[in-house]
C-alpha positions as CSV (number, residue, x, y, z in Angstrom):
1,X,0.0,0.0,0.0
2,X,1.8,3.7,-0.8
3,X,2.5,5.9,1.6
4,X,0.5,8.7,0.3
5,X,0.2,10.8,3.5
6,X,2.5,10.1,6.2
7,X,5.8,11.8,4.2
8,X,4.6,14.7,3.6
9,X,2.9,14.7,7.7
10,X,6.7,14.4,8.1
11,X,7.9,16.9,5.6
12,X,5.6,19.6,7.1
13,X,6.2,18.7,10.8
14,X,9.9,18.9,9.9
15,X,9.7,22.0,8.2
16,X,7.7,23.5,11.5
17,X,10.2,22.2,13.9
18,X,12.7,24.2,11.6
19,X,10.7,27.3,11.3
20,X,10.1,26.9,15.5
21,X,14.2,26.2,15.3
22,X,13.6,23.9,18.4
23,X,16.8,22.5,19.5
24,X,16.4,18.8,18.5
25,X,18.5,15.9,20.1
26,X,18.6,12.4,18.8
27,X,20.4,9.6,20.3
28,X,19.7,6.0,19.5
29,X,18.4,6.7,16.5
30,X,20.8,2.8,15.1
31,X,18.7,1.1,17.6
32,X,15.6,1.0,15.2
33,X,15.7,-1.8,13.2
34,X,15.5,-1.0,9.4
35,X,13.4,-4.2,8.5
36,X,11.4,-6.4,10.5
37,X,9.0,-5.6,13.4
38,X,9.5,-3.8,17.0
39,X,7.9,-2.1,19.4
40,X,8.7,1.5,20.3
41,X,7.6,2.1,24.6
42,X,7.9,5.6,25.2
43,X,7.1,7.8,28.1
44,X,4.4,9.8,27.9
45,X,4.8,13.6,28.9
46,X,3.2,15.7,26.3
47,X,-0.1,15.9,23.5
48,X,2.7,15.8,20.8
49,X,5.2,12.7,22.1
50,X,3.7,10.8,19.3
51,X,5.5,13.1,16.8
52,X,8.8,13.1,18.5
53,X,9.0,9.7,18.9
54,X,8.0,8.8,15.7
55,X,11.3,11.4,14.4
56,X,13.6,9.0,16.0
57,X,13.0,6.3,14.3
58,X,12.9,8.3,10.9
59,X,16.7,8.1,10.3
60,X,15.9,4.1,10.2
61,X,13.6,5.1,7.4
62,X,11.0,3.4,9.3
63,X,7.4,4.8,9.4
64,X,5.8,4.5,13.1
65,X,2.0,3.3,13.6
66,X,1.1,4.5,16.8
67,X,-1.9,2.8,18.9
68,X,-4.3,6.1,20.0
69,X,-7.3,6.3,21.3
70,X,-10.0,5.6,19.2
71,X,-12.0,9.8,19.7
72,X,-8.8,10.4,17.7
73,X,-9.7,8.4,14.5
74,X,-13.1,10.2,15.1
75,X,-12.0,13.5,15.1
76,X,-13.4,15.4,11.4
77,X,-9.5,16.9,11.5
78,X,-6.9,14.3,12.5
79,X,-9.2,11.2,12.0
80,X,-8.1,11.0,8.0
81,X,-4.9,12.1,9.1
82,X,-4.1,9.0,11.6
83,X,-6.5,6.7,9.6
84,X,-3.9,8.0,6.1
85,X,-1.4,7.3,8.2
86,X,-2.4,3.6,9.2
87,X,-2.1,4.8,13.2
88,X,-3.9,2.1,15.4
89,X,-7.4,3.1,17.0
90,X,-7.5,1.5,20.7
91,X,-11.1,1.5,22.3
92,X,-10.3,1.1,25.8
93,X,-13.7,-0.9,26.9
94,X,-13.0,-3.5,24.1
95,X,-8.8,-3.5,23.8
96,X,-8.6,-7.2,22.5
97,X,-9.5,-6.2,18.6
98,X,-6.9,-3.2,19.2
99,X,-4.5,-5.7,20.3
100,X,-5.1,-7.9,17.7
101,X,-4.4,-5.2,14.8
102,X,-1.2,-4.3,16.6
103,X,0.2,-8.0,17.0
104,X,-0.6,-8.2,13.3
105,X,0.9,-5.4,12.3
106,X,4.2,-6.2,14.0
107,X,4.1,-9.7,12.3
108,X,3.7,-8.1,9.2
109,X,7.1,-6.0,9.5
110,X,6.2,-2.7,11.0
111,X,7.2,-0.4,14.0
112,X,4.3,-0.1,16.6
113,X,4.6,3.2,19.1
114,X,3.2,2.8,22.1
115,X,2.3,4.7,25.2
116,X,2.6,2.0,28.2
117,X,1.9,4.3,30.9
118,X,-1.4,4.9,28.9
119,X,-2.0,8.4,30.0
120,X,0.4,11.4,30.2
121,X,2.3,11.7,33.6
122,X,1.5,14.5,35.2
123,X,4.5,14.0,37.7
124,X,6.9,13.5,34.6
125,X,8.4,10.5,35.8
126,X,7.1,7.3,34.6
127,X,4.0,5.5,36.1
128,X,3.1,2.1,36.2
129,X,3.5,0.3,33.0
130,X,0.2,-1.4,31.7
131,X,1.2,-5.2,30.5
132,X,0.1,-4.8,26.9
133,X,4.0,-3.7,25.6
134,X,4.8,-6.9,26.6
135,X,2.3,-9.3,25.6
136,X,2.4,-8.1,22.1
137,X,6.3,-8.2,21.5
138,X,6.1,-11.5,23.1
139,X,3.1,-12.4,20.9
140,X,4.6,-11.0,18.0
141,X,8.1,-12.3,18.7
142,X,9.7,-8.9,18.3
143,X,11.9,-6.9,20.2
144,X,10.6,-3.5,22.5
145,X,12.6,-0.6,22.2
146,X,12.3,2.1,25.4
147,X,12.3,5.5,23.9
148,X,13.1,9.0,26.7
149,X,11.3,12.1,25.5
150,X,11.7,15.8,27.6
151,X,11.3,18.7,26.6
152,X,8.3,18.6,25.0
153,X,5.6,18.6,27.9
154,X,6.8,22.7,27.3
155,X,5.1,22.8,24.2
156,X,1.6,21.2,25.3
157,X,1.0,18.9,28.1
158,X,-2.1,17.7,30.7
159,X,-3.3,21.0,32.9
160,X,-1.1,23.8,31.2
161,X,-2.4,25.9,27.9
162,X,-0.6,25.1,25.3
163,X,2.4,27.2,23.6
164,X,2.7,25.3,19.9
165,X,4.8,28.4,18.9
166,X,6.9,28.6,21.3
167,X,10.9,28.7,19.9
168,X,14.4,27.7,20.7
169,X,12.8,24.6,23.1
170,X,15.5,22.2,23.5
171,X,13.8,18.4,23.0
172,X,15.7,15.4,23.8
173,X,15.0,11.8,22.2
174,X,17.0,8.6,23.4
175,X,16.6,5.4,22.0
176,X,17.3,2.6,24.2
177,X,18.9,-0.8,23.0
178,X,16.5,-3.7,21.7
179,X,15.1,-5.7,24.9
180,X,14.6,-9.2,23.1
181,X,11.6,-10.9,24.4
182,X,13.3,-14.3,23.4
183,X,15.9,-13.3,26.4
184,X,13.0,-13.5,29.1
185,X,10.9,-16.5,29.5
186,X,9.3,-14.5,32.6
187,X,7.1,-11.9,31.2
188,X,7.1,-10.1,34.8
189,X,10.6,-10.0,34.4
190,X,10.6,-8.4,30.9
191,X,8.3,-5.6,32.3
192,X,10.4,-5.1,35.4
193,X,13.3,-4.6,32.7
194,X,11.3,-2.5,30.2
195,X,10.9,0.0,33.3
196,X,13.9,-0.2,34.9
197,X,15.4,0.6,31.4
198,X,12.6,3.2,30.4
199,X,13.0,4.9,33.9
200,X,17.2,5.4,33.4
201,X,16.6,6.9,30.2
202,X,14.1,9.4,31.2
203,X,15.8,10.0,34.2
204,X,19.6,10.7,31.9
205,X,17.3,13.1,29.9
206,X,16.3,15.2,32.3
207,X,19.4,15.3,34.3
208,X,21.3,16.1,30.8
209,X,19.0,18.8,29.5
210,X,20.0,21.7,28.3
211,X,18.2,24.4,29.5
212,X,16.6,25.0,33.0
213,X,13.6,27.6,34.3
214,X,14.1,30.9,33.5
215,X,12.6,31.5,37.2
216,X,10.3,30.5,39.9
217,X,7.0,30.6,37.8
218,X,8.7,28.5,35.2
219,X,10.0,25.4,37.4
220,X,6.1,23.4,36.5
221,X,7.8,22.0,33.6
222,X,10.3,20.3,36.3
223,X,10.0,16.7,38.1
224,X,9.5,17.6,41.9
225,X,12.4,15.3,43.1
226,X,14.6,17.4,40.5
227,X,13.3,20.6,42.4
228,X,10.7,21.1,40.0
229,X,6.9,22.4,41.5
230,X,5.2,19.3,39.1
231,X,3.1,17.1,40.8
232,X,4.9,14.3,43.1
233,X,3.8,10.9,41.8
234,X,1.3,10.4,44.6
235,X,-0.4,14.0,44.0
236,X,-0.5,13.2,40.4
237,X,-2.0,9.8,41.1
238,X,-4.7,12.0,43.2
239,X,-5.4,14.2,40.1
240,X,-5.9,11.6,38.0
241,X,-8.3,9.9,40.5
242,X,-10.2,13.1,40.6
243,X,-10.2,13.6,36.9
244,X,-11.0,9.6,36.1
245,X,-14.1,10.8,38.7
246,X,-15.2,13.7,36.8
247,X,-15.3,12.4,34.0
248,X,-18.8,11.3,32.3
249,X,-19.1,7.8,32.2
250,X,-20.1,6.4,28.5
């Protein structure tokens, strides 16, 4: 099937990111595989991560099909977009056929980006990681690849407005080595891995960053155990309990 809309998604988001001159950083980018199927587990930190993570495996020439939820793929603006793009619709209350497309596609050869933490952390450290990652590199028989994104909860992230124009933000993207299921008969043991290895790189990212608040009304953006005035993991735990609460039910 020809790619007929996800270059030139690419090409434009590129061309913004140039226009924006944020202050890119790429490491890891080898790790992608340039055949064959994987699984990219990225933290979760910002409205945009699926962009950013889908740039670092670009150099692999390798095209990224990201699970979302399914209101995306709904959406009159970006549904044609991420159905063009051949982006995987999850409906939380019936995740098996969602599951199913995304073990297939990884059989069939292609990178699958996924969000294990599910929502975006609101602590910016990384929660709990849901079990699917796993089961479907296992299924699959493919390796999971943890991906480390910061910097980009400054341009758009849960509880802040967002600031798509802002320039000269520096945005970091590590690409961790291939876990290989194969390697871990346990799968409680390759999820204990996949964080212990998702949590190092995060946690390299942030201490490495570049750039730091310009003052005390700019440290939100900031882990609290960095000395940033985020939400510690319980309090964000809280405020996702409260939101969860408020929310309509379906």
């Amino acid at each position: 099937m020809p790619e007929l809309v996800y270059p030139p998604v690419i090409a434009a988001a590129k061309t913004l990111f140039r226009v924006l001159d944020l202050k890119i950083t790429i490491e890891g980018a080898h790790h992608v595989p340039r055949t064959g199927g994987a699984v990219l587990a990225s933290n979760h930190v910002s409205y945009l991560d699926f962009i950013f993570a889908g740039l670092g495996a670009n150099a692999s020439g390798r095209l990224v099909r990201f699970m979302a939820k399914d209101s995306v793929f709904t959406h009159k603006i970006s549904g044609p977009l991420m159905r063009g793009m051949r982006h995987i619709p999850v409906d939380r209350q019936a995740g098996a056929a969602s599951f199913r497309a995304a073990v297939g596609a990884l059989k069939q050869g292609e990178v699958v980006g996924v969000f294990p933490e599910a929502t975006i952390s609101r602590s910016f450290t990384v929660k709990e990681l849901k079990s699917g990652t796993v089961r479907m590199a296992r299924s699959a028989k493919v390796p999971v690849l943890p991906v480390a994104l910061w910097g980009t909860q400054r341009l758009w992230t849960k509880g802040r407005p967002r600031t798509l124009t802002r320039r000269h933000t520096p945005i970091t993207i590590l690409i961790g080595e291939p876990i290989d299921p194969a390697d871990f008969p346990d799968p409680n043991v390759l999820a204990a891995e996949l964080t212990t290895r998702l949590s190092a790189l995060v946690d390299r990212a942030q201490r490495d960053y570049p750039d730091t608040p310009a003052g005390p009304d700019d440290t939100w953006w900031q882990p609290a155990h960095l000395g940033g005035s985020a939400p510690t993991p319980e309090e964000a735990a809280a405020l996702d309990a409260a939101a969860e609460h408020r929310a309509p039910s379906a």
